[in-house]
Backbone as JSON, one array per atom type, in Angstrom:
{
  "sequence": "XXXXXXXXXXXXXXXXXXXXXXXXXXXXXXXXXXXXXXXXXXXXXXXXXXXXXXXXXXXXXXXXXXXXXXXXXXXXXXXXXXXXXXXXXXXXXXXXXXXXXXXXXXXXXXXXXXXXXXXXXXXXXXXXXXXXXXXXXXXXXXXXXXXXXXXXXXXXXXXXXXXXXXXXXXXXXXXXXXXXXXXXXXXXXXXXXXXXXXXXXXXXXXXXXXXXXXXXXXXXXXXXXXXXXXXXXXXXXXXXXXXXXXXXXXXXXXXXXXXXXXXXXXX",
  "N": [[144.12, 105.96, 98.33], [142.31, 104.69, 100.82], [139.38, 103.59, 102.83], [138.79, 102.29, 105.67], [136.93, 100.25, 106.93], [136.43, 99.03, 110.34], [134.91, 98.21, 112.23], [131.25, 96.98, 111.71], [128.02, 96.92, 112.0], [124.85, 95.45, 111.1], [121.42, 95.39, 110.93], [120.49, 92.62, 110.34], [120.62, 89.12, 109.22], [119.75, 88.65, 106.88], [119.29, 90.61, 104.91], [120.83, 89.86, 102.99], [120.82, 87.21, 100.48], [120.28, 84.18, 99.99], [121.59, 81.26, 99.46], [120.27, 79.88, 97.13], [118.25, 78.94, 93.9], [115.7, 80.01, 92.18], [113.16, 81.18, 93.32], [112.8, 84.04, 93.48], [111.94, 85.93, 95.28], [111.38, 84.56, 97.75], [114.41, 84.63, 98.59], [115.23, 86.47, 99.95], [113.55, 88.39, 102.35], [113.94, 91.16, 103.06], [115.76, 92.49, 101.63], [115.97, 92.89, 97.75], [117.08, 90.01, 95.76], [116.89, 90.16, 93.18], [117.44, 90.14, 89.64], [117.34, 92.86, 88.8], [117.11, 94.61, 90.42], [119.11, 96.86, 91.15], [117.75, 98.86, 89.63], [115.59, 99.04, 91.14], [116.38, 100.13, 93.27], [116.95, 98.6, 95.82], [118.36, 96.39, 96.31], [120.31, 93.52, 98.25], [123.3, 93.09, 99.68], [124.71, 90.64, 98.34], [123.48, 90.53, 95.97], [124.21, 90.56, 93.42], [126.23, 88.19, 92.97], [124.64, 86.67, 93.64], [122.36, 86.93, 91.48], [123.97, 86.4, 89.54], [124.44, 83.69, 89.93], [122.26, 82.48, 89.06], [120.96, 83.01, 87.09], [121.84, 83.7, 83.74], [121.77, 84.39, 80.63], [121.22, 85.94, 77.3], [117.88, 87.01, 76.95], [117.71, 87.4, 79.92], [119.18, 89.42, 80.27], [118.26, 91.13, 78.15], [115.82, 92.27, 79.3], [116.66, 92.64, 81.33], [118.06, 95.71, 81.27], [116.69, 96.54, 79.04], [113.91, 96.17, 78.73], [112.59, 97.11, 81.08], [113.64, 99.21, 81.99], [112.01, 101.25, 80.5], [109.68, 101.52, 81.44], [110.17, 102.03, 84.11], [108.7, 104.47, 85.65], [106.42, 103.75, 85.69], [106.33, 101.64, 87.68], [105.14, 100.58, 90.54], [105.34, 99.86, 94.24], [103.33, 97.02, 94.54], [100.9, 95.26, 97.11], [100.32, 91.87, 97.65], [97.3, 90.85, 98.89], [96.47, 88.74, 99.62], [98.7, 86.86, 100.53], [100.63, 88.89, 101.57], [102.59, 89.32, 100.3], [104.79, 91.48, 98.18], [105.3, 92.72, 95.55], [106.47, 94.35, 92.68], [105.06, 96.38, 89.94], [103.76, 97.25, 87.35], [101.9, 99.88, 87.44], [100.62, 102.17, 86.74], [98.59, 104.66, 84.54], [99.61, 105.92, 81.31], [100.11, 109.48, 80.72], [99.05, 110.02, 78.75], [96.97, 108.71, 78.31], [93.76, 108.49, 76.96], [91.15, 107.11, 78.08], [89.21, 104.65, 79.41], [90.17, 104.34, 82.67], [91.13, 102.01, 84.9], [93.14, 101.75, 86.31], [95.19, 103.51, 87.75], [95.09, 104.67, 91.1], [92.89, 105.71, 93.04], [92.09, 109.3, 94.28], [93.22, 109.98, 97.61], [94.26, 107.62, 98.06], [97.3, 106.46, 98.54], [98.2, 103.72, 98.54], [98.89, 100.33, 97.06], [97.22, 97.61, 95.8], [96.29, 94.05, 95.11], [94.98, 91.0, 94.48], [92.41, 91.18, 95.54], [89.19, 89.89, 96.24], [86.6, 90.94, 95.61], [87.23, 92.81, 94.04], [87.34, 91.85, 91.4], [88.53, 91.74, 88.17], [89.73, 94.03, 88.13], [91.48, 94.13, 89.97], [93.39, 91.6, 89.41], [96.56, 90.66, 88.38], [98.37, 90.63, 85.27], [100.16, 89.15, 83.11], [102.28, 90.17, 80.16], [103.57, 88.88, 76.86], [106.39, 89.41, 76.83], [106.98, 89.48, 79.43], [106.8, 91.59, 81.19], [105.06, 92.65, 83.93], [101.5, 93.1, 84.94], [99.44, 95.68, 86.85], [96.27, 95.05, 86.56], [94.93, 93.78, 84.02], [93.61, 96.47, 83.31], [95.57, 98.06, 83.18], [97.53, 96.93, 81.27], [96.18, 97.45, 78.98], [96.07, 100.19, 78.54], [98.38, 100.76, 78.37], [99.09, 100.22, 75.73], [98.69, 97.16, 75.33], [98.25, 93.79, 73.46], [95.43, 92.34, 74.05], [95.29, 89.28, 73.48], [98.12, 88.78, 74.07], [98.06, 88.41, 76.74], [98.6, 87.1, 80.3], [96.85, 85.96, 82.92], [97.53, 86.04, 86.41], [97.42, 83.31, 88.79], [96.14, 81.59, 91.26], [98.07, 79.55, 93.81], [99.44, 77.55, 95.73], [100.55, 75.76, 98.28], [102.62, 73.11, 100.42], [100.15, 71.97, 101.62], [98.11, 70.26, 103.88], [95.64, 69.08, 103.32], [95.47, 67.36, 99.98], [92.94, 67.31, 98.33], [91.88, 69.77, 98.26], [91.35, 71.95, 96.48], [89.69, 70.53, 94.86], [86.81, 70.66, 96.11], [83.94, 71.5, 94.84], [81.78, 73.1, 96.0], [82.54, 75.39, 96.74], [82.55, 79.03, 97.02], [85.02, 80.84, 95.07], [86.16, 82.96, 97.05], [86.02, 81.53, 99.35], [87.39, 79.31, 99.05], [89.67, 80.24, 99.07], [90.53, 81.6, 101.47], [90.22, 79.27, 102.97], [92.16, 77.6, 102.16], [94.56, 79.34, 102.62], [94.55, 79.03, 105.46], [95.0, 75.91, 105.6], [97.21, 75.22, 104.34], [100.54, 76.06, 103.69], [101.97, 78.4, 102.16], [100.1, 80.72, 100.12], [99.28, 82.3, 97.03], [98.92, 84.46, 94.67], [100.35, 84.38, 91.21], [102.84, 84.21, 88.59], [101.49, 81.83, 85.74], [103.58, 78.57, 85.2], [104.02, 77.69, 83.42], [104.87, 80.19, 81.46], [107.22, 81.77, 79.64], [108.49, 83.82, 81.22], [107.78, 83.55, 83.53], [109.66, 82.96, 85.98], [111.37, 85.31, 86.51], [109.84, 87.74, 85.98], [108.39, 88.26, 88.17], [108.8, 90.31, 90.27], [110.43, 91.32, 93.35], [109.19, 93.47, 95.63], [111.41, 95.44, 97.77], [110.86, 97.78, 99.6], [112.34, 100.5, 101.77], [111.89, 102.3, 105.16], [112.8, 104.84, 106.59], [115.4, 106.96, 108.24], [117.94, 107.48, 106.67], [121.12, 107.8, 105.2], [121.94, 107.91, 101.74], [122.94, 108.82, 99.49], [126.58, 109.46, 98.69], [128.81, 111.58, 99.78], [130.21, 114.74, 98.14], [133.13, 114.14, 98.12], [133.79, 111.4, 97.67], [134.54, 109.49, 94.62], [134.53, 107.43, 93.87], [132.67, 105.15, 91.38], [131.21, 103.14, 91.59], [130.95, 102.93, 94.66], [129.3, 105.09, 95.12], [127.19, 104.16, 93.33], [126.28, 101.86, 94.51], [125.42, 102.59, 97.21], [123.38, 103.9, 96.62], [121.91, 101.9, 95.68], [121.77, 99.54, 97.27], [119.89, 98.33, 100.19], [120.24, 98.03, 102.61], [120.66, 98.82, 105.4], [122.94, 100.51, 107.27], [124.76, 100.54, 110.56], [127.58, 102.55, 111.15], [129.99, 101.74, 113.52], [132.83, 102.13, 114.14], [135.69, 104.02, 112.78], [138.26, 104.04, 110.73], [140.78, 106.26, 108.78], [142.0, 108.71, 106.6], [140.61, 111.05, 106.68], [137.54, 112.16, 108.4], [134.81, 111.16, 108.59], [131.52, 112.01, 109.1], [129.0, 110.49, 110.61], [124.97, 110.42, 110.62], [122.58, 108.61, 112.17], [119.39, 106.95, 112.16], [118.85, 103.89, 112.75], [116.8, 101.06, 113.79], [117.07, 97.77, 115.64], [117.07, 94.83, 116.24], [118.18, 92.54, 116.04], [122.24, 92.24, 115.89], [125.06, 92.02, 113.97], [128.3, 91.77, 112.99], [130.53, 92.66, 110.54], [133.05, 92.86, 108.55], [134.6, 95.54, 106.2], [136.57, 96.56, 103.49], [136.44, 99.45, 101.26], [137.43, 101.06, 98.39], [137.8, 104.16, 97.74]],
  "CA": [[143.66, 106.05, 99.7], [141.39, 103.74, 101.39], [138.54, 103.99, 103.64], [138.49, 101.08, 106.04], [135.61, 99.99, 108.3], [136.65, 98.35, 110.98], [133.45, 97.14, 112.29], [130.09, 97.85, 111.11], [127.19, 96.42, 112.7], [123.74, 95.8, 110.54], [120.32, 94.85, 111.79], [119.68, 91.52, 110.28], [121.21, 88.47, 108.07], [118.13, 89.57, 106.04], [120.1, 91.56, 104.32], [122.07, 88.78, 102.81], [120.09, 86.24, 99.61], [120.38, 82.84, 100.35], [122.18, 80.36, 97.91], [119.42, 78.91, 96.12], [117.86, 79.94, 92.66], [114.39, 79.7, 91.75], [112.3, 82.22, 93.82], [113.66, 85.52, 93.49], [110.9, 86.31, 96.43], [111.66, 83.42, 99.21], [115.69, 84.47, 98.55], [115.48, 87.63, 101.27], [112.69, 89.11, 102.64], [114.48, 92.26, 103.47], [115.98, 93.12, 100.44], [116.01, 92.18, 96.63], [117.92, 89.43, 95.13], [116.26, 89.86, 91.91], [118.82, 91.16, 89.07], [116.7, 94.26, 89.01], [117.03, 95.49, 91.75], [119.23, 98.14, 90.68], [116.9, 99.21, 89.15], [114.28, 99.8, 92.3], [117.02, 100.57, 94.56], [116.3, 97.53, 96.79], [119.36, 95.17, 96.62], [120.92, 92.99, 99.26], [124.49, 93.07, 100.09], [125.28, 90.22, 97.67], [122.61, 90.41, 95.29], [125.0, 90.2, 92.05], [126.24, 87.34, 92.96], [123.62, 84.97, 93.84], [121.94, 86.37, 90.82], [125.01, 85.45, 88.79], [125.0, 82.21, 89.77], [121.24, 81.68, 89.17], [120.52, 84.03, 85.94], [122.91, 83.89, 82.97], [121.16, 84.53, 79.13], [121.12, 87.36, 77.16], [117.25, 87.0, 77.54], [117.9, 88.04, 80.96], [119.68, 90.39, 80.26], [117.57, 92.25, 77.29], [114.76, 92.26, 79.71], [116.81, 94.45, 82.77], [118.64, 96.52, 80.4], [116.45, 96.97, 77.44], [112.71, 96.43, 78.57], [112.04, 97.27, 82.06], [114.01, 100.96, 82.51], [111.34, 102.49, 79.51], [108.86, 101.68, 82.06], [110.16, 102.27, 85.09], [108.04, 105.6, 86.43], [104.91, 103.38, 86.16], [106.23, 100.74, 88.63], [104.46, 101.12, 91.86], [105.33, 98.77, 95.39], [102.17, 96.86, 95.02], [100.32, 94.28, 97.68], [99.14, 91.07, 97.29], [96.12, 91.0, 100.17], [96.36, 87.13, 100.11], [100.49, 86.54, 100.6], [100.7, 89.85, 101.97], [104.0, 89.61, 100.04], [104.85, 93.08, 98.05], [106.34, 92.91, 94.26], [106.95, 96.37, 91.97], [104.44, 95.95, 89.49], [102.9, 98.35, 86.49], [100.33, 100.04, 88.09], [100.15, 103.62, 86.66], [98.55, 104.55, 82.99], [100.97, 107.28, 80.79], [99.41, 110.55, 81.1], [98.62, 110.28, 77.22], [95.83, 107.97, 77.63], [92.4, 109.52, 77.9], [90.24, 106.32, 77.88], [89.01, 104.04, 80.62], [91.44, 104.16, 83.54], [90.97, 101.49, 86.13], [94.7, 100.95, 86.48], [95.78, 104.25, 88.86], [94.74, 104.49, 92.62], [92.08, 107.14, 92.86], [91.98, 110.04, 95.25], [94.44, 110.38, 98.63], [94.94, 106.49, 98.47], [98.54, 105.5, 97.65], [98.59, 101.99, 98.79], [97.83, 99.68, 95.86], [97.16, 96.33, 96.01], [96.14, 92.74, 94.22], [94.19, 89.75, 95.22], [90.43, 91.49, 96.62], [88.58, 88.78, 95.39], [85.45, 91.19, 95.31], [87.75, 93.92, 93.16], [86.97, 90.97, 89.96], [89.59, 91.8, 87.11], [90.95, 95.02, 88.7], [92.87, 93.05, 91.57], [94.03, 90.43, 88.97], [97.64, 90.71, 88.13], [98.4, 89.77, 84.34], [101.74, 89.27, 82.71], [102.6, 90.04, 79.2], [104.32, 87.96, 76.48], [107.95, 90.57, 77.03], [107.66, 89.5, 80.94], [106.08, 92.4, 81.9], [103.82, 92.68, 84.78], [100.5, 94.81, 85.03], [98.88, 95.37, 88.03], [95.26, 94.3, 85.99], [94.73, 94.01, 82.45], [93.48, 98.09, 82.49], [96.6, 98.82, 83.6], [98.26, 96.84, 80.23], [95.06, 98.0, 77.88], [96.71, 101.46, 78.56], [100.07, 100.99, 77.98], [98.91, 99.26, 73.79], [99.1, 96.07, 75.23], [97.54, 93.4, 73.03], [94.62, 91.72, 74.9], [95.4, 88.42, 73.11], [98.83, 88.11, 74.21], [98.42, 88.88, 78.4], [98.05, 86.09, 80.82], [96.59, 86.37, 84.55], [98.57, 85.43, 87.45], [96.92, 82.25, 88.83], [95.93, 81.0, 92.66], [98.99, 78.7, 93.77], [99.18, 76.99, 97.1], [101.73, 74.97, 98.71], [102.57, 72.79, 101.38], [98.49, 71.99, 102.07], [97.43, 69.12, 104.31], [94.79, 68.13, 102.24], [95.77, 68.15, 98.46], [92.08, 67.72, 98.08], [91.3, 70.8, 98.4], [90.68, 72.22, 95.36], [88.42, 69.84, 94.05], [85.94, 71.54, 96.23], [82.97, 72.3, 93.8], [80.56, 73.63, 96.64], [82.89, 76.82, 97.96], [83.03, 80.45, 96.31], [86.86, 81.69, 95.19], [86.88, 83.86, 98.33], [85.76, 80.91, 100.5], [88.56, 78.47, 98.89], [91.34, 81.26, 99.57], [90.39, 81.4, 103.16], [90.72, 77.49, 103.51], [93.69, 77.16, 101.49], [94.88, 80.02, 103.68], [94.57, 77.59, 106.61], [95.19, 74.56, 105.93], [98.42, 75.3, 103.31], [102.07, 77.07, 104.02], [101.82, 79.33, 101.34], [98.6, 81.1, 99.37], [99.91, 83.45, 96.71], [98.77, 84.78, 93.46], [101.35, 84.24, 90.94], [102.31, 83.74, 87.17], [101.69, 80.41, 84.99], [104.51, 78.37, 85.55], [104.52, 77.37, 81.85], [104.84, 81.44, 80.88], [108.84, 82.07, 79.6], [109.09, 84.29, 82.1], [106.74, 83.28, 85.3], [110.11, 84.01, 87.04], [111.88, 86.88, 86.39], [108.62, 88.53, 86.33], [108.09, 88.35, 89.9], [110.27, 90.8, 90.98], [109.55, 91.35, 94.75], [109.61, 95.04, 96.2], [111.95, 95.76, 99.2], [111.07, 99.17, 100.01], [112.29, 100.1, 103.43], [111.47, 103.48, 105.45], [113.55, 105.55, 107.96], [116.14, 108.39, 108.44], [118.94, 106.97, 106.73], [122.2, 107.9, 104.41], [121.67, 107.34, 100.26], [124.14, 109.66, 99.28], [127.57, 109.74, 98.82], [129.73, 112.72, 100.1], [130.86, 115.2, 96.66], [134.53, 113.69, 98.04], [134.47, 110.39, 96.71], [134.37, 109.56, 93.01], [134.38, 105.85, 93.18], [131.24, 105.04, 90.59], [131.02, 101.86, 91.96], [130.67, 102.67, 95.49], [128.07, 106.01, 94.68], [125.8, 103.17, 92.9], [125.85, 100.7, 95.42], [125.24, 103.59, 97.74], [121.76, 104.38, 96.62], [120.61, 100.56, 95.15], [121.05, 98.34, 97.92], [118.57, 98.13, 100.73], [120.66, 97.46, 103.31], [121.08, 99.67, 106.46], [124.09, 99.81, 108.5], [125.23, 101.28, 111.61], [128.73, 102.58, 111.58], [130.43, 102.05, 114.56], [133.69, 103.37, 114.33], [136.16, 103.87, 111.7], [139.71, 104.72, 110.82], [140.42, 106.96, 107.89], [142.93, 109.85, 106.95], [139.49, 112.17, 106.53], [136.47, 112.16, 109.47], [133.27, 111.01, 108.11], [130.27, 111.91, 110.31], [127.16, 109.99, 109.82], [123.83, 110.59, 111.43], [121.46, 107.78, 110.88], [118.65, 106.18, 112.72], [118.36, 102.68, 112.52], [116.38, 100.71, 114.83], [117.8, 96.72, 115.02], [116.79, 93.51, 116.57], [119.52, 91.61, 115.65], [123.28, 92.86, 115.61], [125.89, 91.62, 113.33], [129.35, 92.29, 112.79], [131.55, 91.89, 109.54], [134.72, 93.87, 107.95], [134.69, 96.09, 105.11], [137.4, 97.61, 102.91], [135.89, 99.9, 100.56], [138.12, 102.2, 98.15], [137.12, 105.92, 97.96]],
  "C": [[142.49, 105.09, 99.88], [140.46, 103.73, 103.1], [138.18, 102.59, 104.75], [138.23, 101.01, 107.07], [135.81, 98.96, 109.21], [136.14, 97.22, 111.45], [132.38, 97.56, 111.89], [128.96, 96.77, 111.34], [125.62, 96.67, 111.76], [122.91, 94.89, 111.41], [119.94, 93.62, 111.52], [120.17, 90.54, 108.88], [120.48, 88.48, 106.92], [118.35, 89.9, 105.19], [121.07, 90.78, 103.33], [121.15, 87.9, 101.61], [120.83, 85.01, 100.14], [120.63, 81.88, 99.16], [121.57, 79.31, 97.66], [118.9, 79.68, 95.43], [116.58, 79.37, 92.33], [113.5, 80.54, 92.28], [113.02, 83.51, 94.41], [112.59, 85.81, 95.01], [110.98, 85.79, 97.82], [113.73, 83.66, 99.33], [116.01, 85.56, 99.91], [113.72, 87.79, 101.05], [112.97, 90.68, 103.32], [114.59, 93.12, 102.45], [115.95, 92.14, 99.38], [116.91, 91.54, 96.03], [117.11, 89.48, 93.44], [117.29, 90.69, 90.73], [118.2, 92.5, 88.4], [116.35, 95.16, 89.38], [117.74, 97.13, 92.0], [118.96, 98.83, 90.36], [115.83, 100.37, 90.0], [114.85, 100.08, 93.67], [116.73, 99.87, 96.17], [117.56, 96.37, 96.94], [119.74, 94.7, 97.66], [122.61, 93.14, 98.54], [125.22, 91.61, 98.41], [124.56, 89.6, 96.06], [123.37, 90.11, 93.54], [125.52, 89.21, 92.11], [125.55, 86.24, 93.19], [122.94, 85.45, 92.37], [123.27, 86.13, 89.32], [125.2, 84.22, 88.32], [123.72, 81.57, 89.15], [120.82, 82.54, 87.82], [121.9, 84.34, 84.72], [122.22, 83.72, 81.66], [120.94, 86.31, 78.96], [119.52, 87.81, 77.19], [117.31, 88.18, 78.88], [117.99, 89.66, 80.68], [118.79, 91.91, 79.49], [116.57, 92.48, 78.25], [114.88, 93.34, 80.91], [117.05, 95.09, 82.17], [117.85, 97.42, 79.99], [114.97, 97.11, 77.9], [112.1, 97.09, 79.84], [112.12, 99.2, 82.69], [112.84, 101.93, 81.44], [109.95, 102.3, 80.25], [108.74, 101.78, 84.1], [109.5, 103.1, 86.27], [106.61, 104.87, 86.5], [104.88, 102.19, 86.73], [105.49, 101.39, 89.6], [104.8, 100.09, 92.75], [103.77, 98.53, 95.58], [102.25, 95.58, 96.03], [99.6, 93.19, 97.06], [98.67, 90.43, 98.63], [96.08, 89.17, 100.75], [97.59, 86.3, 100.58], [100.81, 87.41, 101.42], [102.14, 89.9, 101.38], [103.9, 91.06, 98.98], [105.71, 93.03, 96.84], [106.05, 94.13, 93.25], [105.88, 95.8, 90.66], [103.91, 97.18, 88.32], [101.75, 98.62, 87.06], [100.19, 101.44, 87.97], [99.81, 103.39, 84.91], [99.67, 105.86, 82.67], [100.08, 108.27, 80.78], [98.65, 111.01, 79.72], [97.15, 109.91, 77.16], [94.5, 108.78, 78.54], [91.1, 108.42, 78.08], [89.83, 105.95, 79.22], [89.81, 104.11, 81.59], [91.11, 103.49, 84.63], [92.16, 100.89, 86.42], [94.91, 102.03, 87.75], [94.84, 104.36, 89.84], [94.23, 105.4, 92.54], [91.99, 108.1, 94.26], [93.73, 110.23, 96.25], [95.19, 109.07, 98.62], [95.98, 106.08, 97.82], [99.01, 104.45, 98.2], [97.99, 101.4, 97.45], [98.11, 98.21, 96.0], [96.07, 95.16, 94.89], [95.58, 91.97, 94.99], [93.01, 90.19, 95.84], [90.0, 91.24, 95.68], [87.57, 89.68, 94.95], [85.38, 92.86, 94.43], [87.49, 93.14, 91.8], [88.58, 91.37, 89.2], [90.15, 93.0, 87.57], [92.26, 94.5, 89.68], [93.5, 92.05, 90.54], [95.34, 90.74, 88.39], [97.54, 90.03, 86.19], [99.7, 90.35, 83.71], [101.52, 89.13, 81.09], [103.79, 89.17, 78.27], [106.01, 88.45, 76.72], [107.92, 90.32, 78.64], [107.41, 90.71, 81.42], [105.01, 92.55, 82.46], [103.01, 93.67, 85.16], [99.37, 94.7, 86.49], [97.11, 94.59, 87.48], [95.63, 94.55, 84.39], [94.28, 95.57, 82.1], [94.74, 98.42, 82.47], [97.65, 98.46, 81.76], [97.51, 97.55, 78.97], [95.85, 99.44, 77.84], [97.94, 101.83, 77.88], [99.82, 99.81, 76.12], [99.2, 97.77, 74.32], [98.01, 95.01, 74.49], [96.29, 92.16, 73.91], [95.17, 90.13, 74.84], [96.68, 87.92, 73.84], [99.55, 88.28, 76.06], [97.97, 87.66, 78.81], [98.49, 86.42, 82.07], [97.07, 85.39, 85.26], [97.15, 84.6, 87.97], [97.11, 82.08, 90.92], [97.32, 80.17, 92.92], [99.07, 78.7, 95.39], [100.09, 75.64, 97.66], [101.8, 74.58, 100.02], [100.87, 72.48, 102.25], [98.7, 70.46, 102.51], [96.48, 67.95, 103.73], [94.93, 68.47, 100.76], [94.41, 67.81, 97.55], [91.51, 68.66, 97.58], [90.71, 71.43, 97.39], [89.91, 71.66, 94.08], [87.03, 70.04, 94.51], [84.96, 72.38, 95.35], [82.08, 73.09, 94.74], [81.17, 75.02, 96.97], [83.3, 77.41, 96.39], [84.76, 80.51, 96.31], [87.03, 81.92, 96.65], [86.85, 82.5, 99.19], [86.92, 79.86, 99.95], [89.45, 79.24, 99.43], [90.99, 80.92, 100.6], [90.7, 80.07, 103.35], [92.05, 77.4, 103.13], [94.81, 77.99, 102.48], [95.44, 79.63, 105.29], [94.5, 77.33, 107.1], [96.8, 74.32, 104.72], [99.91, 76.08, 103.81], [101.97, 78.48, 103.23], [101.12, 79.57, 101.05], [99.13, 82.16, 98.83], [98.77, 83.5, 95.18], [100.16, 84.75, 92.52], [101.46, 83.69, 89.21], [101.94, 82.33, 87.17], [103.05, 80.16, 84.69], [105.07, 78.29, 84.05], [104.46, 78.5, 80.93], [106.97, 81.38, 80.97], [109.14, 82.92, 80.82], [108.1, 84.58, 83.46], [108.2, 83.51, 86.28], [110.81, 84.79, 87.04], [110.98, 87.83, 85.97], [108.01, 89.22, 86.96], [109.12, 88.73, 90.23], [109.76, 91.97, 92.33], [109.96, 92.97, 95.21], [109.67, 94.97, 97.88], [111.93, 97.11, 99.52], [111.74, 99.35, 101.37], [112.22, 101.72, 103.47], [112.38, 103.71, 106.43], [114.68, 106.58, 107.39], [117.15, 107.56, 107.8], [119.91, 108.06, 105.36], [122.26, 107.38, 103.52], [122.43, 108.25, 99.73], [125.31, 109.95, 99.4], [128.47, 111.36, 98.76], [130.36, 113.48, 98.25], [132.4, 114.34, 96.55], [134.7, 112.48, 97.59], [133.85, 110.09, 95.3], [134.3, 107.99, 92.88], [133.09, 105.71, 92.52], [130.77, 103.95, 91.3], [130.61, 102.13, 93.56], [129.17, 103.87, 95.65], [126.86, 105.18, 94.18], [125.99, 102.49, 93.81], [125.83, 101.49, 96.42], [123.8, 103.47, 97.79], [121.21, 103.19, 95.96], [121.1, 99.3, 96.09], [120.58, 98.67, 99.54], [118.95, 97.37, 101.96], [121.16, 97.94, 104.82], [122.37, 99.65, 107.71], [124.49, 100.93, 109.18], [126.8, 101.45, 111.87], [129.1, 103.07, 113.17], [131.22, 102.45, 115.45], [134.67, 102.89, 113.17], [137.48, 104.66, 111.64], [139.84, 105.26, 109.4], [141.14, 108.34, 107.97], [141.11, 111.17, 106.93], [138.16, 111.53, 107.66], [135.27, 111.87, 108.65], [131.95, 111.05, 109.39], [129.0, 111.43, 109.4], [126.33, 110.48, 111.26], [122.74, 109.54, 111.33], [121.01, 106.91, 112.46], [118.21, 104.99, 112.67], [117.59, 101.49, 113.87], [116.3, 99.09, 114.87], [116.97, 95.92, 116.42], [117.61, 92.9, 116.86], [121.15, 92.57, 115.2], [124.15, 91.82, 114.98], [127.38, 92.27, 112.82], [129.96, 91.9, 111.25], [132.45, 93.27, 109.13], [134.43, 94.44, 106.71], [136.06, 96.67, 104.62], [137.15, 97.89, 101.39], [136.88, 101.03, 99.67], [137.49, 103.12, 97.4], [138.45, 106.21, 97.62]]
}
């Protein structure tokens, strides 16, 4: 039997990665093309295939598999205050450690964020030699990481008018960001390019919020459509549908942009 969607209307091509490989982050801004996304329940619509085409080593591979799921509960959707862009990041300690803790968010505040120049080494992002990213160096000190072998995500700036700019000896950090800010396209924090894994590192967080449907019905058993159910990040408005069995949805989505395309999904 087969479940087939006639039309189905989503809010935004957004939703979709774009066929180029090199910035898992500039590929959607909606959802995650990053091949980890399964992971943070953030995927786009064709997210296995673009990173297919752009990610092939077992590398890769040991790194979604093997290193990232034994630390998954101490990702967090953090901010970076200077990009305002938003990647999943280590930012909790394990409940073991009783030492210093300037890694978890203290009190009612659960926003967490990167780049406040006048936070010093707490705001600084630093990536370990395994491609794992910590929201600061407390955050890796926690988790046994060896001091020696972490390295801090770095200023990076693109598209600038004047490529002067940072030869500027007279201006404070904060007062360069702000210029670079602009007079540049971009202003991010971000690994060293010459780190093995500066990019599959950067793996960007698509959270999204609202009333919606992540759950498949007890009636179908497809595995395949139950996981891609609850990991991609993609909201859609059914709009009507043919089908020996009635499916009622309820779901609030609130759209901009309408789009049509065809599905046939088997259930």
């Amino acid at each position: 039997m087969a479940l087939v969607i006639e039309r189905v209307s989503y809010c935004s091509r957004d939703y979709e990665c774009d066929n180029f490989c090199g910035s898992y982050s500039k590929a959607s801004s909606s959802c995650s093309c990053h091949p980890a996304c399964e992971l943070f329940r953030d995927c786009c619509y064709n997210t296995l295939d673009y990173t297919g085409r752009c990610t092939n080593s077992n590398d890769t591979d040991h790194f979604i598999d093997d290193v990232l799921p034994k630390f998954r509960n101490f990702f967090q959707c953090t901010t970076d205050v200077i990009s305002d862009e938003k990647y999943w990041m280590i930012s909790k300690c394990p409940e073991s450690w009783t030492g210093l803790n300037e890694c978890d968010v203290t009190g009612n505040d659960t926003d967490v964020f990167v780049g406040r120049l006048d936070e010093g080494l707490s705001s600084i992002p630093v990536l370990s030699r395994n491609g794992l990213t910590y929201r600061n160096i407390y955050c890796a000190l926690c988790h046994g990481e060896d001091i020696s072998g972490l390295s801090p995500w770095t200023f990076n700036a693109e598209g600038c008018e004047d490529n002067d700019l940072f030869a500027a000896d007279n201006l404070t950090t904060k007062e360069l960001i702000v210029l670079l800010r602009e007079q540049c396209k971009t202003v991010a924090i971000l690994p060293r390019r010459n780190h093995p894994y500066h990019s599959l590192s950067v793996i960007p967080c698509r959270e999204i919020s609202g009333d919606f449907i992540d759950t498949c019905d007890e009636i179908v058993t497809n595995g395949n459509v139950q996981n891609h159910c609850s990991t991609i990040a993609a909201p859609l408005i059914l709009v009507e549908a043919f089908s020996e069995i009635l499916f009622a949805l309820n779901v609030i989505i609130y759209c901009t942009e309408i789009y049509n395309l065809n599905l046939l999904l088997a259930v």
